[in-house]
C-alpha angles and dihedrals in degrees: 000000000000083000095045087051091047103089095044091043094056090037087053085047099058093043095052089047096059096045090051085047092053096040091044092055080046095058098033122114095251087055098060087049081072090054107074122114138135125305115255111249107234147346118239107187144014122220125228115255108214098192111109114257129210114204097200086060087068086058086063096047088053085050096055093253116139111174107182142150089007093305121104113207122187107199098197099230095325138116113267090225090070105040112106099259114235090212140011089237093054084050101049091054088057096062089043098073086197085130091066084086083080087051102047077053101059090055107196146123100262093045079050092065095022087059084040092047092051095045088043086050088045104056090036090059106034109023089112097052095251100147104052091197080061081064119040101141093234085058103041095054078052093057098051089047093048085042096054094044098055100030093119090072080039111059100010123110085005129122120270084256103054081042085061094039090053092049092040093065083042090070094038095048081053101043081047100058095035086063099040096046098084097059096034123123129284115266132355103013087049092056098041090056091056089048093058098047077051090067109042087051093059100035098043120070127251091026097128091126091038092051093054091053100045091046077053101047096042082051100065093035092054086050095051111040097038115069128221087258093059097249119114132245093263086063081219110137095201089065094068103072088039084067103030087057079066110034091056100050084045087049088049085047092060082047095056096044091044099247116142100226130241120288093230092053100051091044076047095061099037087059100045094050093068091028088066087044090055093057092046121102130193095292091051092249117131116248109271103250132138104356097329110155136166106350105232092235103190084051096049086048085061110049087040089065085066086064100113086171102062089177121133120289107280101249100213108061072165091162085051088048098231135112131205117211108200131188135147099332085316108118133171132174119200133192115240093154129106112236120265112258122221128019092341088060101070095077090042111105129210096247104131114175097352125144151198128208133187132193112215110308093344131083112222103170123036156171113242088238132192134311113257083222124008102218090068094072099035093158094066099031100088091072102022093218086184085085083059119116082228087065089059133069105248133068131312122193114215104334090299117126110227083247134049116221104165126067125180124270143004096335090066083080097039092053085037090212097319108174102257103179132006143117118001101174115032111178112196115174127181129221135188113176128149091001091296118120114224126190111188110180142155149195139209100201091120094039095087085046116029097009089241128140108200107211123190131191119181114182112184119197127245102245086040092246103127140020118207113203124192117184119188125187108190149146118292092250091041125268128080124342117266114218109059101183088049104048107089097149110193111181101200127194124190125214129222102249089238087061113096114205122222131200116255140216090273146343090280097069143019142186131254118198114200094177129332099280095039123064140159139200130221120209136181123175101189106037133034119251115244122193117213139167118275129177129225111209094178092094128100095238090065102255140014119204113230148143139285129196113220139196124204130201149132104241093217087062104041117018105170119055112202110199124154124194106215126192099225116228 
């Protein structure tokens, strides 16, 4: 497979080395040298931040107490902005200023000079580009968002020099990201650069042009990023209230200035409400695929009070590649996408027809997610098994994953675990008969390796009762599987770490106890049933133990796995 992979892994290379040249000449001292221009005159608005804020946190901040990404640093009377970072992440979120919202919520004199004073540390420090992390094109769109919204706190009550310095890095911070935007990279931080251009124009005076070409500009990128279906390119669920918490409080700022907004936003936004509706299960976290952590609850609860529809969740997000079976409190989301190629796949995980399911309010089978912040499960960081097909529910053929991320040398930390090879024909069809919902879908990712097709049925119930599972593992053009030395099949499915599993009547079946008065039985006719440990990485600790079912077979002597999942009277 390594020489099949050759000629798209050099091609990938070279790719990934041109646009970090060009990005590099952008951020470097001597471009931002290019960047200087008058200040703009005047705000004249100030966005709403969505995100929840927390006053006593502005306490911490005044008593050098910066607690990010999971590392608390105490800077002992100095600015944040010179102390030594314990971690990138924690770095980046420092830059990012999204954490002035806590202050603009305390709302006192002394969060008023201790916001001038940080913002007076920070463009004194970093104006000529000197700290590329400072940079980085994805936070600093954060920071003049988070600047915009919270300029009140910012230039109020301030003299008329710190009000043109402060205008002065504005402009700077605009003609920065206009002319990064064209090389930026694919996905998220792309759209979130236009988003931000889209609210200085409207939040800056004498923009009219500006605001013409960033409404331009936001448009395409809308269209293009954000899929019929309402999920985004990335096919990562926990994207879409990132960019829904700024495209709402942007749709309200046209309001206020009178400005009917862009077609493309609003048909944005009325596609990306339901579409977060479709990845939520029973505890109002978002399904666990491709790099989904800890769902972000208060903010959920927000966005989801601009739903005007308040219908059930639509069960086909088919341009995602995804589908949502629904009965009776019962919900489960399954994968029938192939994964995304280039700089949006190294975030993509190798998670082909797996699923979740919840049962009311409770989760009962999982993904192992991602880590809310990587440095907390260092051990495992290096090769983010997370991204394995083992850390999913669904089949894994001899230990392999259904993509490839790494690559030997010196190029594994150039593509930084882009997919490099995976599924090229995912079939996914839809049944409704008898009031049941059926999904029956397949992948081809070990076909090139191992010459096995990995079919899935799941068949839930109409009173959402039971689920029916059928897993087949077969040739290409149907029949036995080939290779009978290369053909260890192990089904996993992982547990939430609050179910407790029981014994059950044999080794063909056990209980899962989701709470005293809920319980469900797994059963499984052609294979035993082995328990074994699992991990779940989507808490905020780093990492939770728990526990996996797992299936084991040789495909050439069993090529069809019957299971059922059944709610217990």
């Amino acid at each position: 497979m390594a020489n099949l992979d050759q000629p798209r892994i050099i091609g990938l290379t070279l790719v990934e080395l041109w646009q970090r040249l060009k990005r590099r000449m952008r951020t470097s001292p001597f471009g931002f040298t290019r960047m200087s221009g008058p200040a703009p005159e005047r705000l004249l608005l100030t966005p709403q931040d969505l995100r929840t804020a927390d006053p006593t946190r502005a306490q911490e901040f005044y008593a050098g107490i910066f607690h990010f990404a999971g590392k608390t640093v105490e800077t002992q009377g100095k600015s944040p902005f010179v102390v030594s970072p314990p971690t990138a992440e924690w770095e980046k979120t420092l830059h990012s200023f999204r954490w002035f919202r806590h202050l603009n919520m305390a709302d006192t004199a002394l969060s008023q000079s201790n916001a001038q004073a940080f913002i007076d540390d920070w463009i004194t420090l970093n104006t000529k580009g000197n700290n590329p992390s400072a940079w980085e094109l994805e936070v600093t769109s954060k920071r003049l968002i988070a600047w915009l919204c919270h300029s009140l706190i910012i230039v109020e009550n301030t003299n008329h020099a710190f009000y043109r310095l402060f205008m002065k890095s504005i402009g700077q911070h605009v003609r920065y990201l206009r002319r990064m935007a064209t090389d930026a990279p694919e996905g998220l931080p792309r759209l979130r650069c236009h988003i931000a251009l889209a609210y200085a124009a409207i939040c800056i005076s004498d923009q009219k042009i500006a605001l013409r070409n960033a409404q331009k500009h936001l448009s395409e990128e809308l269209r293009r990023q954000i899929l019929p279906d309402g999920g985004h390119i990335s096919r990562n669920p926990s994207v879409l209230p990132q960019i829904l918490a700024d495209l709402l409080p942007l749709r309200q700022a046209y309001a206020w200035q009178g400005d009917p907004p862009p077609a493309e936003l609003i048909s944005t936004i009325e596609r990306m409400i339901p579409a977060i509706r479709f990845f939520r299960l029973g505890d109002g976290n978002l399904a666990h695929f491709n790099s989904t952590s800890t769902t972000q609850q208060d903010l959920m609860a927000t966005l989801l009070r601009y739903d005007d529809t308040r219908g059930a969740p639509p069960a086909n997000a088919s341009h995602s590649g995804f589908q949502r079976l629904e009965r009776n409190n019962t919900a489960i989301i399954m994968d029938t996408g192939k994964p995304v190629q280039g700089e949006l796949s190294v975030s993509a995980h190798a998670g082909c027809l797996s699923f979740e399911m919840s049962s009311k309010k409770k989760c009962l089978i999982i993904n192992c997610g991602s880590p809310t912040h990587a440095n907390a499960v260092t051990k495992l960081a290096k090769d983010k098994v997370w991204r394995s097909t083992a850390a999913h529910s669904t089949a894994t053929i001899n230990d392999t994953s259904s993509c490839k991320f790494q690559v030997t040398g010196g190029l594994n930390h150039t593509l930084e675990g882009r997919v490099i090879s995976g599924p090229t024909k995912v079939t996914v069809e839809r049944e409704n008969e008898g009031g049941t919902d059926k999904v029956v879908a397949s992948h081809d990712a070990y076909v090139r390796t191992f010459g096995i097709v990995h079919h899935r049925m799941l068949e839930l119930s109409e009173d959402g009762n039971i689920l029916m599972g059928a897993d087949q593992f077969q040739a290409p053009g149907g029949g036995t599987a080939r290779y009978a030395t290369k053909d260890n099949v192990a089904i996993r499915f992982h547990i939430h770490p609050s179910v407790e599993l029981l014994s059950g009547t044999s080794k063909r079946n056990i209980l899962l106890k989701i709470s005293p008065d809920e319980i469900w039985k797994f059963s499984c006719v052609d294979v035993p049933i082995i328990i074994e440990e699992s991990i779940f990485f989507a808490v905020s600790q780093g990492a939770a133990r728990t526990s996996q079912i797992v299936l084991h077979l040789k495909a050439s002597n069993v090529s069809e796995v019957r299971w059922i999942l059944e709610r217990q009277p």
